[in-house]
C-alpha positions in Angstrom: 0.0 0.0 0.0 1.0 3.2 -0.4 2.2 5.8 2.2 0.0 8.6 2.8 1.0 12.0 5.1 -0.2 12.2 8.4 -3.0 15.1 7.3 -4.4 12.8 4.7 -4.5 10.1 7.8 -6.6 12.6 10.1 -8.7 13.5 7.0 -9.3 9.8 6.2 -10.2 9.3 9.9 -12.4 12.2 10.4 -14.8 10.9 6.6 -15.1 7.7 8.5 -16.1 8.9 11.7 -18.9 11.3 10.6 -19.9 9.1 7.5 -21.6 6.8 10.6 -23.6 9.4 11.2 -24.5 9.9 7.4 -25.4 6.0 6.4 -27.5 5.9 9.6 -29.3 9.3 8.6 -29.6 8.5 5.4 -31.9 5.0 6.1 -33.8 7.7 8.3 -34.3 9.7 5.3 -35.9 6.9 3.1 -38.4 6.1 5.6 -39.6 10.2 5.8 -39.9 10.1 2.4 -43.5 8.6 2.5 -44.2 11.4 5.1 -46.0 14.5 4.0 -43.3 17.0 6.0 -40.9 15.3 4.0 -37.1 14.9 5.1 -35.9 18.7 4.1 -35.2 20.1 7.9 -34.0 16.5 8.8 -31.4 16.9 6.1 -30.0 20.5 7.0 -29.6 18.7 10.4 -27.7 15.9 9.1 -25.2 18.3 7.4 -24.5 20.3 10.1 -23.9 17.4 12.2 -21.6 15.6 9.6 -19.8 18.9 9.6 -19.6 19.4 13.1 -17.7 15.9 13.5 -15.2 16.7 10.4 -14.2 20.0 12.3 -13.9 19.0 15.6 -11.6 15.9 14.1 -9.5 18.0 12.2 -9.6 20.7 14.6 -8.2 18.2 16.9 -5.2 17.8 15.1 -4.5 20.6 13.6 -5.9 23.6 15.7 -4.3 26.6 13.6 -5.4 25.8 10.2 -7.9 27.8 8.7 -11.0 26.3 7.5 -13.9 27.1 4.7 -16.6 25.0 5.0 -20.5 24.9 3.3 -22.5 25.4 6.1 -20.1 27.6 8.1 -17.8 29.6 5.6 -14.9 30.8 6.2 -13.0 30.5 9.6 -9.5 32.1 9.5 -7.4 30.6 12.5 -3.5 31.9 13.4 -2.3 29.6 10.2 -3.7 30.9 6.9 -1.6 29.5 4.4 -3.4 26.0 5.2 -7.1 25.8 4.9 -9.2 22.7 5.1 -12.4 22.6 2.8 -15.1 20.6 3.6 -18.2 20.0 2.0 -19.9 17.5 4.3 -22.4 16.0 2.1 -21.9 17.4 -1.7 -25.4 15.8 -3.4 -27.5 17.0 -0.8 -30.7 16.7 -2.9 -29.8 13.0 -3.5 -29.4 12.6 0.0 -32.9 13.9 0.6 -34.5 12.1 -2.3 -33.4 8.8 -0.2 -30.9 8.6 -3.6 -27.8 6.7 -2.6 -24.9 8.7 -4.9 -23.4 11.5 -2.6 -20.2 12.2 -0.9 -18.2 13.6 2.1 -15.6 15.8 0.6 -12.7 17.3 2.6 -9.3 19.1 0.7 -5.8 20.6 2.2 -5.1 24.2 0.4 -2.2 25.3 1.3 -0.1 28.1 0.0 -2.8 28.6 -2.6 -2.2 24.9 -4.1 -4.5 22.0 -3.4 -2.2 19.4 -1.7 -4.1 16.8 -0.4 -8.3 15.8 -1.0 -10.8 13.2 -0.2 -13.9 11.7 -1.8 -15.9 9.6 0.6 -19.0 7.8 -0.7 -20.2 6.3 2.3 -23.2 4.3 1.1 -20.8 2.3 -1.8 -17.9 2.3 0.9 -15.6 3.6 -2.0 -13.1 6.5 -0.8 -10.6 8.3 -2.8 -7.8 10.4 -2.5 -4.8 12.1 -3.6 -1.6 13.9 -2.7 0.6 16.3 -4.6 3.2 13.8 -6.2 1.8 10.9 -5.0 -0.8 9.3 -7.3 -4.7 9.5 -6.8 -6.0 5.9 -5.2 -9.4 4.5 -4.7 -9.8 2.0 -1.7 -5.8 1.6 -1.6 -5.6 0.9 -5.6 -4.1 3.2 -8.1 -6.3 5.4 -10.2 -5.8 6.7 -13.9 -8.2 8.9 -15.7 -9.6 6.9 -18.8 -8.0 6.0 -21.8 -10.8 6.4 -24.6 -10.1 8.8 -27.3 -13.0 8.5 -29.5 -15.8 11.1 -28.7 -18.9 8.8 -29.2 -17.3 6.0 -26.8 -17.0 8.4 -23.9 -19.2 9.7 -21.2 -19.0 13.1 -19.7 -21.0 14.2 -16.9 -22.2 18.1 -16.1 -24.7 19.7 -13.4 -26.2 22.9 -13.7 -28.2 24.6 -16.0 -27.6 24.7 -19.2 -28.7 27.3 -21.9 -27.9 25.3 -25.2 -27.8 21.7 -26.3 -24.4 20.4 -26.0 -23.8 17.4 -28.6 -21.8 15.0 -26.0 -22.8 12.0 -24.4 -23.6 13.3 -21.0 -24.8 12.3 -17.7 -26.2 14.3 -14.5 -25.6 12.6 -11.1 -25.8 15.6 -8.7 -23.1 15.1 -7.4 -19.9 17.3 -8.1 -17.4 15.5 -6.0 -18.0 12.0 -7.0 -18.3 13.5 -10.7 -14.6 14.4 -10.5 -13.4 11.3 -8.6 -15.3 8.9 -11.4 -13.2 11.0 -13.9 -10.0 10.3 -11.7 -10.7 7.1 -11.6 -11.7 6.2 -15.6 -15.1 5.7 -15.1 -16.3 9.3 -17.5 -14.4 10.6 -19.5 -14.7 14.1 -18.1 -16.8 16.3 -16.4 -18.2 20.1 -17.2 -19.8 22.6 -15.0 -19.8 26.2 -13.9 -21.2 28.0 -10.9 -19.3 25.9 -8.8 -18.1 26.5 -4.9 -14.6 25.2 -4.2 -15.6 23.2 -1.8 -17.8 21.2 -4.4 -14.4 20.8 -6.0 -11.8 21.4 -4.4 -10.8 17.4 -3.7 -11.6 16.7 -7.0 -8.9 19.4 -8.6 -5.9 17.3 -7.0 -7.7 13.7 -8.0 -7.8 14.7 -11.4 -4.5 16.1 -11.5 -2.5 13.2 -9.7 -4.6 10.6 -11.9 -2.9 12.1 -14.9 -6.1 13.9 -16.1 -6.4 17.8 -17.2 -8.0 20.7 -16.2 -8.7 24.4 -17.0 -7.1 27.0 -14.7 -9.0 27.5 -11.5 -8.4 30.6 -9.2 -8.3 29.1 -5.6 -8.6 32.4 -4.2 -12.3 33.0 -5.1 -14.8 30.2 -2.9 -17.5 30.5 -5.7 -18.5 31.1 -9.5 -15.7 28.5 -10.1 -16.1 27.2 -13.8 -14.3 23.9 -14.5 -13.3 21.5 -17.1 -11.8 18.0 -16.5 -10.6 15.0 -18.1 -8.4 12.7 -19.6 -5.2 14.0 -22.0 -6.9 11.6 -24.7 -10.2 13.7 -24.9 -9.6 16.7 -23.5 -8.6 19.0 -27.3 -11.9 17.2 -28.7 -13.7 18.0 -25.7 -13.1 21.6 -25.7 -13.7 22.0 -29.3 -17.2 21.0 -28.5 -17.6 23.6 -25.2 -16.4 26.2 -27.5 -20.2 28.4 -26.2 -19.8 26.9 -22.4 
């Protein structure tokens, strides 16, 4: 197996120890779904908890890094060139649809770089991650971005509106973490969207890169109207030539 830092360790730990909180929540959630009050409030609460867990874990550890989260912004502590981003469950309307494809997302920015991120699907028990110069893994296995060249025998995925038909074969799952980790990992192709927050994203940017994949150039000083384009080396000329209007 490979040998991961110590921060990747305590933001493995701290995915596992609120994603309890998440599967049990989420077989809550399918049983409100018949009731007429529907699971909406229950959901908010299940964020906030999930989130509450990530930051007391890596506040634990590493009680001077600064920290932007979803539900509780930005939090600048006495160490500001490292920032943990969380998004504690990115597909939230999934979640609440009793929909089984969402994720627990936590990245390591530091001196404006992504450095370290995690992609935790708790339901499928799959969890990926990368660090800077040391390959992107899913459940302990390598990961490379896919190999396809050939437009028609790819599949992209997007979220978000969108004002013209784009002629690709596309997919929306709802889910903008797990979007970029299935591009990491080979399963599409690549994966377009704008009006982005970083942290929807902000794991994904250093799975995609460390899986040998390619993306546009994304300012990590702004936390929202991110724009982003990723995917394999094969695909990725042919792919912009058909976002030329996105």
């Amino acid at each position: 197996m490979n040998t991961i830092s110590a921060n990747l360790n305590i933001m493995i730990k701290a995915s596992e120890k609120a994603s309890k909180i998440l599967i049990r929540d989420f077989g809550e959630v399918e049983k409100l779904q018949v009731s007429k009050k529907g699971p909406a409030d229950f959901v908010t609460n299940s964020d906030l908890k999930t989130e509450k867990i990530i930051i007391d874990e890596l506040q634990k550890a590493k009680p001077n890094y600064s920290i932007v989260s979803e539900e509780n912004g930005i939090k600048n502590n006495k160490d500001k060139k490292n920032t943990w981003i969380i998004d504690p469950i990115d597909g939230t309307v999934n979640f609440l649809h009793g929909i089984p494809h969402f994720a627990i997302s936590i990245a390591l920015k530091s001196n404006n770089e992504i450095v370290s991120g995690l992609i935790f699907d708790p339901i499928k028990n799959e969890m990926f991650y990368a660090e800077k110069n040391n390959g992107a893994y899913f459940n302990n296995q390598r990961i490379r971005v896919s190999k396809r060249n050939s437009i028609n025998e790819c599949l992209f995925v997007t979220g978000g509106k969108k004002k013209d038909e784009i002629d690709l074969p596309f997919r929306k799952s709802g889910c903008a973490a797990l979007d970029m980790a299935y591009v990491a990992s080979g399963r599409y192709d690549g994966y377009f969207q704008s009006d982005l927050n970083i942290w929807d994203i902000a794991a994904g940017i250093i799975l995609v890169k460390e899986a040998g994949g390619i993306l546009n150039n994304i300012d990590l000083t702004s936390n929202e109207n991110i724009k982003i384009i990723a995917s394999s080396a094969n695909i990725n000329a042919k792919l912009m030539e058909k976002l030329t209007n996105f």
